[in-house]
C-alpha positions in Angstrom: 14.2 10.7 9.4 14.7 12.9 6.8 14.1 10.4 3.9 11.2 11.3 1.1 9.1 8.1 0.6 6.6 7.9 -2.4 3.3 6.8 -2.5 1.3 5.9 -5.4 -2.3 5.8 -4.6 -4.2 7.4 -2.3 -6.9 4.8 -1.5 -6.8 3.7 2.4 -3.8 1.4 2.0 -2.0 4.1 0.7 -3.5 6.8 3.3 -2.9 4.7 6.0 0.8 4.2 5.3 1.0 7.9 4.3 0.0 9.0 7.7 1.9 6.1 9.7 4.9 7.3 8.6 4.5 10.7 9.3 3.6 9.5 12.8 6.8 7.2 13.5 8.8 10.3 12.3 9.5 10.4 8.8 9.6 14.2 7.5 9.2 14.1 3.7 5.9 11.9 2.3 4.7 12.2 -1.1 1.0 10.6 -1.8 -0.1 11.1 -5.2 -2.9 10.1 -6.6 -4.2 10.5 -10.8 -7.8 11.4 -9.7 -8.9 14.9 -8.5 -9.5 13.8 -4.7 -7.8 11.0 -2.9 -9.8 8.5 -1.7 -9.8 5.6 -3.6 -12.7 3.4 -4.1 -14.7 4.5 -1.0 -15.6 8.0 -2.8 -17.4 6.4 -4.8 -19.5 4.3 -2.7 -22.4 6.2 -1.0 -23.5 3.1 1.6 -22.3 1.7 4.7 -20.5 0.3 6.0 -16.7 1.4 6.6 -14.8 2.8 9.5 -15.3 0.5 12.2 -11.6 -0.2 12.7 -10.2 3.3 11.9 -13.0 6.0 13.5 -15.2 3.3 15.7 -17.9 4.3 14.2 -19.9 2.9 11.1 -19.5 5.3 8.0 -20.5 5.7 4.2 -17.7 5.5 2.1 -17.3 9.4 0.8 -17.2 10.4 4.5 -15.0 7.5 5.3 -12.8 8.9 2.5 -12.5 12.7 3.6 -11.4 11.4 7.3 -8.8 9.5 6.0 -7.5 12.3 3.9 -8.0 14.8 6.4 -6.0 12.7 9.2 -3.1 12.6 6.7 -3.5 16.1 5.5 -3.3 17.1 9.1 -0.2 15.1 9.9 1.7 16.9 6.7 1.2 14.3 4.3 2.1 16.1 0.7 -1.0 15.1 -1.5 -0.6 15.9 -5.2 -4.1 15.0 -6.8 -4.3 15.4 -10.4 -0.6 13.5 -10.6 -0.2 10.2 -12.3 3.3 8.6 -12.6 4.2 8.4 -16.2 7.3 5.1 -15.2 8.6 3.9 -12.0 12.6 3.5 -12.7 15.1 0.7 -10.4 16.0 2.7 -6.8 12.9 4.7 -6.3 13.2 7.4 -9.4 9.8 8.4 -10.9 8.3 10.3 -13.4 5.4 12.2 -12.8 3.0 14.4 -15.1 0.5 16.8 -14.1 -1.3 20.1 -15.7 2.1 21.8 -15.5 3.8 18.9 -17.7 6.6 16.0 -16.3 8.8 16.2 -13.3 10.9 13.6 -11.7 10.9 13.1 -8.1 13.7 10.6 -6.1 12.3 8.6 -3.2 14.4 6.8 -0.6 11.6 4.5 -0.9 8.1 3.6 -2.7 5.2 2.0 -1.6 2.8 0.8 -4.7 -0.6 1.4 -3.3 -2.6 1.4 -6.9 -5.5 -0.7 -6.0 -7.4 -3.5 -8.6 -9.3 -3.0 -11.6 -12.9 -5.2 -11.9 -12.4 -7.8 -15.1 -13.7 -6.5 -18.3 -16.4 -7.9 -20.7 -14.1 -8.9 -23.0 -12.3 -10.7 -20.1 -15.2 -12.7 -19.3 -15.7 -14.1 -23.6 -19.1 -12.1 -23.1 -20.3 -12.2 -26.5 -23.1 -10.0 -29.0 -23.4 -6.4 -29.5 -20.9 -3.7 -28.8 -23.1 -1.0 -27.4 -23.8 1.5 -24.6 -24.8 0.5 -21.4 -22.2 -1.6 -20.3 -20.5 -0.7 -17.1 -18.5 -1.6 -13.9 -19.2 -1.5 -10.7 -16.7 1.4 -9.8 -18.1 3.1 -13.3 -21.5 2.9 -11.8 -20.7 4.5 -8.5 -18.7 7.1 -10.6 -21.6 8.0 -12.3 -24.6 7.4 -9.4 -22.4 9.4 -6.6 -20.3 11.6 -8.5 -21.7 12.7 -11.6 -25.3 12.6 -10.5 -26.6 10.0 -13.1 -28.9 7.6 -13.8 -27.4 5.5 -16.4 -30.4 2.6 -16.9 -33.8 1.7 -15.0 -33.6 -2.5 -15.4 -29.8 -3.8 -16.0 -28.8 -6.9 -14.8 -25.8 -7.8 -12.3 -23.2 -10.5 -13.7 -21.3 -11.4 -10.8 -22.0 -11.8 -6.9 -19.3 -10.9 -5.3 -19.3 -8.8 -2.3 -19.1 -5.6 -4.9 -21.5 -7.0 -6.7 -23.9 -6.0 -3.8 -22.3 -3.0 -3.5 -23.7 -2.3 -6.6 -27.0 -3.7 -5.9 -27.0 -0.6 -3.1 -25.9 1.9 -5.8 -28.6 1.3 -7.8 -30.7 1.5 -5.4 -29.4 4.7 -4.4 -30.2 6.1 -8.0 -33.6 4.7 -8.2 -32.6 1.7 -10.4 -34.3 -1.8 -10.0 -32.2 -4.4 -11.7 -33.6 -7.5 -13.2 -31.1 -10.1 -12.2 -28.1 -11.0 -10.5 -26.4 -14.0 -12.5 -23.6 -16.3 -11.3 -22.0 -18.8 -12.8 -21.2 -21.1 -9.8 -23.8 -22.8 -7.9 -24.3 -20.4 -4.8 -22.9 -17.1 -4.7 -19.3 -16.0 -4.0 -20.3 -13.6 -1.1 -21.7 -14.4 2.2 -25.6 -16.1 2.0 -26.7 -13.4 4.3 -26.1 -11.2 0.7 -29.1 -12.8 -0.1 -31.4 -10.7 1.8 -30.4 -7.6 0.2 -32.0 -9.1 -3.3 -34.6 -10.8 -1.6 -36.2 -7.6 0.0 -35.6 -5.8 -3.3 -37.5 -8.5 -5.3 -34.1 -9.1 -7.7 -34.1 -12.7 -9.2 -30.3 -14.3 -8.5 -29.8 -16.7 -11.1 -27.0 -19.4 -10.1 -25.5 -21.6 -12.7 -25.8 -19.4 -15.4 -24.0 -17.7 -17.4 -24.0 -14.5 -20.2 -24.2 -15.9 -23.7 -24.4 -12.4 -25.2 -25.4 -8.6 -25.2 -28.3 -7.9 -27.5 -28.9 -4.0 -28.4 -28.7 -1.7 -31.4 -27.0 1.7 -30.0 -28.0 0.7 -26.4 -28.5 -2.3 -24.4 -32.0 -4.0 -25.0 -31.7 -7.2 -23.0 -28.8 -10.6 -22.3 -29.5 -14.3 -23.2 -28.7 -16.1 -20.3 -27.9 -20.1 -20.4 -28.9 -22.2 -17.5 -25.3 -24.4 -17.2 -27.5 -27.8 -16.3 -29.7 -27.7 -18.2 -28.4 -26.0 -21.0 -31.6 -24.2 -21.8 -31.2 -20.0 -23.3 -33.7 -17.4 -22.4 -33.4 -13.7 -23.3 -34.3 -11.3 -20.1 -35.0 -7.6 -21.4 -33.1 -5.2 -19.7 -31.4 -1.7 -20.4 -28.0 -2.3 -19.2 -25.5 -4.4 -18.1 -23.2 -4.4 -14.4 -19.9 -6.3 -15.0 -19.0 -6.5 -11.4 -16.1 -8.4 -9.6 -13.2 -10.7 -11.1 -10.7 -8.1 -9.8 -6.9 -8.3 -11.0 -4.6 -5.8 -9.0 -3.6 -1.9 -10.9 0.4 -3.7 -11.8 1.0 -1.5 -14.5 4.1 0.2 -12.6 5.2 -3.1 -11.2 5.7 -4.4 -14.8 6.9 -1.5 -16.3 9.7 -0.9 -12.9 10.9 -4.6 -14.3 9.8 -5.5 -10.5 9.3 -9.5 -10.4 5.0 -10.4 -10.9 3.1 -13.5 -9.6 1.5 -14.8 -12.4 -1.2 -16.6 -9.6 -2.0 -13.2 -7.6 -1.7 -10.7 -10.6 -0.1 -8.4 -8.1 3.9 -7.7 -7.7 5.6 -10.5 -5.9 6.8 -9.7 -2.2 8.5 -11.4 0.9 7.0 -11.0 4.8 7.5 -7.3 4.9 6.0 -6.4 1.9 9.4 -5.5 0.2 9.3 -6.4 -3.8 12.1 -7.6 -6.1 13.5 -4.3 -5.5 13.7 -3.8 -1.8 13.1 -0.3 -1.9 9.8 -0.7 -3.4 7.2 -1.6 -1.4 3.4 -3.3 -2.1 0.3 -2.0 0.2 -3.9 -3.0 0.0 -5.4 -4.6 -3.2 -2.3 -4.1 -5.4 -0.8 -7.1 -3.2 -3.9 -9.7 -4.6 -7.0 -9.4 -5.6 -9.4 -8.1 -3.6 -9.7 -6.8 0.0 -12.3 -4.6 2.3 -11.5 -1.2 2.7 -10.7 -1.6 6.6 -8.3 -4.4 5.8 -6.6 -2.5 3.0 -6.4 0.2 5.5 -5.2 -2.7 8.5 -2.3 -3.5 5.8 -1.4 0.1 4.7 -0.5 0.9 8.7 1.7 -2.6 9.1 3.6 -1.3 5.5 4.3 2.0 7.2 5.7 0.6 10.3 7.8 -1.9 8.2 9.0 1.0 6.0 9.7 3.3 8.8 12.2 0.3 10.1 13.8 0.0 7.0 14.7 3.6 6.5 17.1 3.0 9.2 18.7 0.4 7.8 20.7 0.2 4.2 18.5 -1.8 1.5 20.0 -5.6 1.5 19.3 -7.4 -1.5 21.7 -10.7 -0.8 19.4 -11.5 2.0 18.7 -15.4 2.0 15.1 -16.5 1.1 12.6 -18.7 0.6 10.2 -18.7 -1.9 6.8 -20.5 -1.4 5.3 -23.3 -3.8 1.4 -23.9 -3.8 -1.1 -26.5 -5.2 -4.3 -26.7 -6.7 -6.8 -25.8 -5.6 -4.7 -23.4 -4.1 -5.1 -20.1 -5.9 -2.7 -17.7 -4.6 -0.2 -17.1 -1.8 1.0 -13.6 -0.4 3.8 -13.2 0.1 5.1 -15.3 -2.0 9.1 -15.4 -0.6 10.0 -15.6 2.9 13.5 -13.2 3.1 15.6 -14.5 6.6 16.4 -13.6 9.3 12.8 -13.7 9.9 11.9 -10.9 11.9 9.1 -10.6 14.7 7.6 -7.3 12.9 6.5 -8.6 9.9 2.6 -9.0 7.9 1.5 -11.2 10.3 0.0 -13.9 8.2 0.7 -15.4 4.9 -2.7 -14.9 2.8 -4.0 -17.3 0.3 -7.1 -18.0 -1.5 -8.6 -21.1 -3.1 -10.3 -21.7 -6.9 -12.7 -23.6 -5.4 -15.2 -24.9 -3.0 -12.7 -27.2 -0.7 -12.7 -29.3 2.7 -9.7 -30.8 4.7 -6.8 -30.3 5.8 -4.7 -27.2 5.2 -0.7 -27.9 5.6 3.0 -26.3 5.6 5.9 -28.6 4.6 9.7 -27.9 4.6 11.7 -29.7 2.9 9.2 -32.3 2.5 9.2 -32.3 6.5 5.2 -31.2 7.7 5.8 -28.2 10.4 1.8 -26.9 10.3 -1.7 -28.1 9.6 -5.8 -26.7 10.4 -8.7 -28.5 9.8 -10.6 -25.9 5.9 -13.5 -25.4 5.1 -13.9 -23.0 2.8 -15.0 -21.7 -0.5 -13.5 -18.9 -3.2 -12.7 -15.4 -2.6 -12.3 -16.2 1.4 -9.8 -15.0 3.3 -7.3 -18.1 4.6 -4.5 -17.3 6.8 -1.3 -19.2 7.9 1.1 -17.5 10.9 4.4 -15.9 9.6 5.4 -16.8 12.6 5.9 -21.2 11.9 8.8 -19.8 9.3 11.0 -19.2 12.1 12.7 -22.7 12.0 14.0 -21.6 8.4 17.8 -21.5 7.9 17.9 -20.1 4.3 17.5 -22.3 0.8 15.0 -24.7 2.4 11.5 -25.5 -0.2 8.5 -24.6 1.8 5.3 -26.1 0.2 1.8 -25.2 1.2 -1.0 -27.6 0.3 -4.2 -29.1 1.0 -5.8 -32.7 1.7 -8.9 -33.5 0.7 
């Protein structure tokens, strides 16, 4: 197939498509990635464990990275590091600038594999002083693994998410002990077993509490912390702060390619094969919803480059009948969020949704009012919930699917 497909980001989603397609035939693929190596997040983490599903083996995340580039390197994958892409245009025209100034490059097709950003201070209505030693998780790894520094001794860790204790490993890496880990919710939003990490490293976690403000004059010289039952402040002295977690997805280009957004996922909206508003434009990994592993990012980049590899034999149809997909509290999200007929057998596999909050009962599909699907849930935020693509295959075109939950 003698088609040039873009793709932006070179984290594993995008790697894994990259190299997918290359295997299935496709001659011309572009990967390009802003930073100086491609990689993605996984460069910066220097702890197990990843690779399991793509090498069989358990490996740290900068040698993790390097396979995956090398395996598409290898395959003929055209990597241009350095390159960011200044504005996606309709029909797969983009605008790149590197060291030797702008260039435009025409794709048959584009997969969006940009990744998530972790929310911001500011995001969080963390108040006090504006000073240094305030960082994110993916700063921190930047700065532990790549830059060779040791940014504070005693921060504390608002968030715990499962980066969260990626961080707690990164600063153990560099010889930092933080003082706490402080959550707003009553448990934390990873896995219990998360726990032990802290335990063994003698780090308080601090559930239902939150960050009233950043004290420091030119540097970070401690947090007051309110206990949310009792309503009672304390000040903990430490030397910097870890904003970690609260990911939305990178959907800069998304907005600015005037492709169609879910308010609820943050990411570009997208039917069963991935395929945006603009169905040569393509979503891959964490730029679909906020946030994924590595290996299933990677999972997810593969299925996108078989579904793209299909497509290129086929003409782009945008008069396709579909339905889109209508969720309830405390439903979060839902991806994809359109289901685009004929429903075909090679598809994502599994509509993906999240809830806001701790929930148990029953988890159901309706059409048209009409209940086609149900599973006992039991589940609390930031889990993975599934539902088969496969139940949409009674769907005729125009009908209103619903997906809800019973408590």
């Amino acid at each position: 197939m003698n088609k040039e497909v873009a793709i932006i980001g070179g984290g594993p989603s995008g790697l894994a498509a990259a190299t997918t397609l290359k295997r299935l035939g496709v001659e011309r693929v572009t990967l390009i990635e802003r930073e100086a190596q491609a990689g993605g997040i996984p460069r910066h983490c220097g702890h197990p464990p990843f690779g399991m599903r793509e090498f069989g083996r358990v490996l740290d995340g900068p040698r993790y990275a390097r396979r995956l580039v090398e395996r598409a390197d290898k395959l003929g994958v055209d990597i241009r590091c350095s390159t960011s892409v200044v504005s996606l245009q309709p029909h797969g025209v983009l605008t790149l600038s590197d060291n030797n100034g702008q260039s435009h490059l025409k794709a048959e097709r584009v997969v969006l594999a940009t990744g998530v950003r972790e929310g911001s201070r500011a995001a969080r209505f963390i108040g006090g002083d504006r000073t240094r030693g305030i960082v994110s998780t993916g700063a921190l790894q930047s700065l532990v693994y790549l830059e060779k520094m040791r940014p504070f001794k005693r921060p504390i860790i608002i968030g715990s998410e499962l980066v969260s204790f990626s961080a707690l490993l990164t600063c153990q890496h560099a010889g930092i002990k933080p003082c706490a880990i402080i959550e707003q919710n009553p448990r934390i939003t990873a896995r219990l077993f998360a726990l032990g990490l802290p335990f063994v490293r003698g780090v308080s976690v601090m559930t239902h509490t939150e960050v009233v403000r950043i004290l420091g004059d030119g540097r970070v010289t401690g947090v007051v912390v309110r206990n949310l039952n009792s309503g009672k402040e304390e000040t903990i002295d430490a030397d910097g702060v870890i904003v970690s977690g609260r990911f939305t997805p990178e959907s800069t280009l998304a907005r600015m390619g005037g492709l169609m957004l879910d308010p609820a996922s943050g990411g570009a909206a997208v039917d069963q094969y991935g395929r945006t508003s603009d169905s040569r434009i393509f979503v891959a990994g964490n730029a679909l919803r906020p946030v994924e592993t590595a290996g299933w990012s990677w999972r997810e980049g593969v299925k996108i480059g078989q579904l793209l590899a299909e497509d290129l034999l086929n003409e782009p149809a945008d008069t396709l009948p579909e339905c889109s997909i209508m969720v309830h509290e405390p439903i979060r999200y839902v991806v994809p969020q359109r289901i685009r007929l004929p429903l075909s057998k090679n598809n994502l596999g599994d509509v993906q949704l999240r809830v806001s909050r701790p929930v148990k009962g029953k988890l159901f599909v309706k059409i048209n009012g009409k209940m086609i699907w149900s599973r006992r849930l039991h589940s609390l935020p930031e889990r993975r919930i599934t539902i088969p693509i496969k139940i949409f295959s009674v769907l005729d075109g125009g009908e209103a699917i619903e997906i809800g939950l019973s408590e």
